[in-house]
Structures are given as C-alpha cells and as structure tokens.
KOLTITI-634253 format. One record per residue: residue in three letters; z, x, y of N, C-alpha, C in turn. Coordinates in pm, whole numbers, padded with zeros to 5 digits, always signed. Example, Ala and Ser with C-alpha at 12.3 -4.5 7.8 and 13.67 -1.06 7.14 Angstrom:
BEGIN
ala+00780+01319-00569+00780+01230-00450+00780+01320-00330 ser+00708+01285-00225+00714+01367-00106+00787+01290+00003 
END
This chain:
BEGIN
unk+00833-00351+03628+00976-00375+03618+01014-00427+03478 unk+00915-00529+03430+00939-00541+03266+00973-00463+03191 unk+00859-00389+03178+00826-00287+03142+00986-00190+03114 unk+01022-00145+03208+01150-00091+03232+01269-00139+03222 unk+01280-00241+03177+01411-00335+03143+01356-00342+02994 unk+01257-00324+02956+01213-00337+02814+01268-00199+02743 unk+01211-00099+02845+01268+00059+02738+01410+00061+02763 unk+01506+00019+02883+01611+00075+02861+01675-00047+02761 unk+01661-00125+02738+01678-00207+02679+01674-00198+02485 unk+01581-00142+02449+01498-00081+02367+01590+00100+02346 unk+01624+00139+02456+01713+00282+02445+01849+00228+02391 unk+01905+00171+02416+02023+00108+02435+02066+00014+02340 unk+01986-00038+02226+01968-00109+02114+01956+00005+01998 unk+01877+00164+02048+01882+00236+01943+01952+00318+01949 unk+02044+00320+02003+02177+00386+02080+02255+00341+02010 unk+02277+00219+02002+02404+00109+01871+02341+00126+01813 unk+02270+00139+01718+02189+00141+01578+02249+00258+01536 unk+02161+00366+01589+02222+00471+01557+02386+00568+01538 unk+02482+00477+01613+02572+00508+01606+02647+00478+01463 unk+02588+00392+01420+02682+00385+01274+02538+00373+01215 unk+02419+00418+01184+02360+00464+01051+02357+00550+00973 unk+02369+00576+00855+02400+00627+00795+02331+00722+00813 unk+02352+00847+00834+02306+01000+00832+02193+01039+00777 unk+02066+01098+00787+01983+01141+00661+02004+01274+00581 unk+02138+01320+00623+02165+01448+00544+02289+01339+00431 unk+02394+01233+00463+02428+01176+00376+02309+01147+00248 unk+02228+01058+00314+02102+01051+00192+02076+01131+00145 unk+02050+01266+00178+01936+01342+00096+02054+01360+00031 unk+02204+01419+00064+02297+01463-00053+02350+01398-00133 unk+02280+01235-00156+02326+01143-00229+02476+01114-00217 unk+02534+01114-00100+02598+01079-00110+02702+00926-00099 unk+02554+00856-00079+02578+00748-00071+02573+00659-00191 unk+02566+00721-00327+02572+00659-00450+02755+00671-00456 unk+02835+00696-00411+02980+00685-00432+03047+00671-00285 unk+02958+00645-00210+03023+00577-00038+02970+00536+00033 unk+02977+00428+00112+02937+00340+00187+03014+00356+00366 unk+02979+00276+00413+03037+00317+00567+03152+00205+00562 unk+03136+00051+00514+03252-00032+00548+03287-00054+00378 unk+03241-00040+00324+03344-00055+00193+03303+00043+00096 unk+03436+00017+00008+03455+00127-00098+03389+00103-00201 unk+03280+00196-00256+03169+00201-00442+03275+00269-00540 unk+03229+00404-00523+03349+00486-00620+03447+00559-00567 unk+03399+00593-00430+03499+00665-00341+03491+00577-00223 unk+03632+00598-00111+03680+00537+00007+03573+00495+00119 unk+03556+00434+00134+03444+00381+00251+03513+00506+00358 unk+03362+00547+00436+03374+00635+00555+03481+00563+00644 unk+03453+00433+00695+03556+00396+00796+03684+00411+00765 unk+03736+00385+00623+03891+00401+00592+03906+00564+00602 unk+03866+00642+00556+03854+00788+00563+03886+00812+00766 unk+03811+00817+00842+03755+00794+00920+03899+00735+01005 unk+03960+00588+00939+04119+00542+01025+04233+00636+00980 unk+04216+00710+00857+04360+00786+00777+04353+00923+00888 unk+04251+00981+00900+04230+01082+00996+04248+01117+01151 unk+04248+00980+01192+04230+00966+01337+04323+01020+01402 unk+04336+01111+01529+04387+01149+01572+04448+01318+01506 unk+04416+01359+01407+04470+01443+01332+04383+01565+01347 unk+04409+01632+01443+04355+01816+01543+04267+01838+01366 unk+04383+01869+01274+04279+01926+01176+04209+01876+01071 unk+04220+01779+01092+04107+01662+00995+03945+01700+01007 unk+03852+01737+01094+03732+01804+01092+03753+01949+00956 unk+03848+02013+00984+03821+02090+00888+03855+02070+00776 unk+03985+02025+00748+04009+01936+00627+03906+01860+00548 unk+03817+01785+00632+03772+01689+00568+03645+01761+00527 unk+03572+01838+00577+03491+01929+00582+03496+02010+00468 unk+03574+02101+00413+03661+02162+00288+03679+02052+00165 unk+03701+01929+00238+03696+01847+00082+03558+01772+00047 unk+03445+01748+00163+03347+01746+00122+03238+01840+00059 unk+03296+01962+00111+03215+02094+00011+03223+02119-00089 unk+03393+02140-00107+03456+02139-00279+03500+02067-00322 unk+03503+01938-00314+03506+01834-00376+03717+01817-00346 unk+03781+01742-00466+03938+01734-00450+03954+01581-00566 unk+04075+01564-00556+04124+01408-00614+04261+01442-00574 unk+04337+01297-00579+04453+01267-00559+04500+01239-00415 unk+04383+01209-00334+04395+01183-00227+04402+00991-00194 unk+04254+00975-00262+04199+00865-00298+04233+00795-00388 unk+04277+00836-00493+04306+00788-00674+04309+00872-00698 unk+04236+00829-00842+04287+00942-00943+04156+00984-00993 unk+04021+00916-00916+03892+01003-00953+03853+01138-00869 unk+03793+01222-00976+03794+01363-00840+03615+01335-00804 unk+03656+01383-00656+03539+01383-00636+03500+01526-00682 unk+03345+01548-00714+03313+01674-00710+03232+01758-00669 unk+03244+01908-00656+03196+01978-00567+03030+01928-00486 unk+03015+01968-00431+02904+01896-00347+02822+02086-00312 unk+02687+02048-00314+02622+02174-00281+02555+02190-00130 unk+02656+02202-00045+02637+02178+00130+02654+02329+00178 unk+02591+02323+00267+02636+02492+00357+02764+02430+00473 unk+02858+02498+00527+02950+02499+00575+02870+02390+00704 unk+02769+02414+00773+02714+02331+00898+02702+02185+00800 unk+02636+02182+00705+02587+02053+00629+02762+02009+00651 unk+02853+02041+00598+02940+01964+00553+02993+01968+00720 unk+03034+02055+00831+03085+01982+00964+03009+01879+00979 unk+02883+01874+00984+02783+01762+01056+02874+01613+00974 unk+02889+01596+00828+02943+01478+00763+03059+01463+00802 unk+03094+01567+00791+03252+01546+00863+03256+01471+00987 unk+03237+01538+01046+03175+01481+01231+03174+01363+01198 unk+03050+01256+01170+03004+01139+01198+03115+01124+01110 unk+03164+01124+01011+03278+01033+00954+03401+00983+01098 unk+03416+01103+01069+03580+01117+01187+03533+01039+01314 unk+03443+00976+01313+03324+00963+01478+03338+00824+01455 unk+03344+00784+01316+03366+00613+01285+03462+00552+01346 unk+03593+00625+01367+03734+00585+01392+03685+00488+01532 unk+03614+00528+01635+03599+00566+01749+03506+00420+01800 unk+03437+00373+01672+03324+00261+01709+03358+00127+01648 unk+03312+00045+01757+03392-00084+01713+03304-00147+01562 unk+03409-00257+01494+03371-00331+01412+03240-00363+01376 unk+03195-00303+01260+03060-00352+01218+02997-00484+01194 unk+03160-00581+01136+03080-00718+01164+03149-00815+01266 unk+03127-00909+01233+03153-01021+01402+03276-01041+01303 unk+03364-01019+01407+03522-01088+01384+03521-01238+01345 unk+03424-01366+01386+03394-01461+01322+03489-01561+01460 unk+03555-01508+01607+03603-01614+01676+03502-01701+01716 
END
C-alpha cells in the first residue's frame, strides 16, 4: 500500500512539474536565450504571450506563423527573427505557450 501511495504520488508530482517545464524542443531551438516562462529577457515571457491570447479561436495559428517567421511591433520595437522550425515544431510551441493561460501561478502568492 506504500508502495502505491508512493507512485501515485510520485505520478502526480511529475504531472505538475511537467506542466510548466520548459519544452525540450524550446531548448534545442534556443529559444530560451530571448524567453523565459514568467518573465521577460529580450522578448515577452510565455505567460504574458500566453494571457494576450487567451481565449482567441485563432491565436494557435497566429502565434504559430509568428514563431516560424519571426515579426516585431507586437512586443516593441525589437523584431524577433525568423526561426528554422517545420510547421509541427512551431504548433507544438505554440500549444504549450497558449496552454500557460490555463495553469495556475508559478509562485506562492505569499498569503
């Protein structure tokens, strides 16, 4: 019975983990040298990306299209630029971005 309160326990801990770690297709495409998940480096933290989108039918593809070919004037006035993804690479980022909206607060509110 330990035993079994140990794995689901253990499932269920890497269940939240995994829900907001960072991707390993983000890594390999470096794209984490200009974004972070709760705050902004050179470009918009995923979660703000992630709240501007929410609810918006065509934001997967939108956002998808601006992670492939890059854009500016959304964010500021730096462009991001083109990115070398196949159309699946860039839904998959898209996805977990837009997927942020959805999961609670990364740190303790502090009550």
């Amino acid at each position: 019975m330990r035993y079994f309160i140990f794995s689901v326990t253990l499932m269920l801990c890497s269940a939240i983990a995994s829900a907001v770690d960072m991707p390993v297709l983000a890594k390999k495409k470096n794209c984490t040298g200009c974004h972070a998940i709760e705050r902004k480096i050179v470009g918009p933290s995923w979660l703000d990306v992630a709240k501007r989108y929410k609810g918006n039918n065509e934001a997967p593809l939108f956002l998808a299209n601006k992670i492939k070919v890059g854009g500016f004037g959304i964010w500021g006035v730096l462009r991001m630029p083109e990115q070398n993804l196949t159309n699946e690479e860039a839904d998959k980022l898209a996805k977990f971005i837009l997927e942020l909206s959805d999961e609670p607060p990364l740190v303790a509110s502090g009550r």
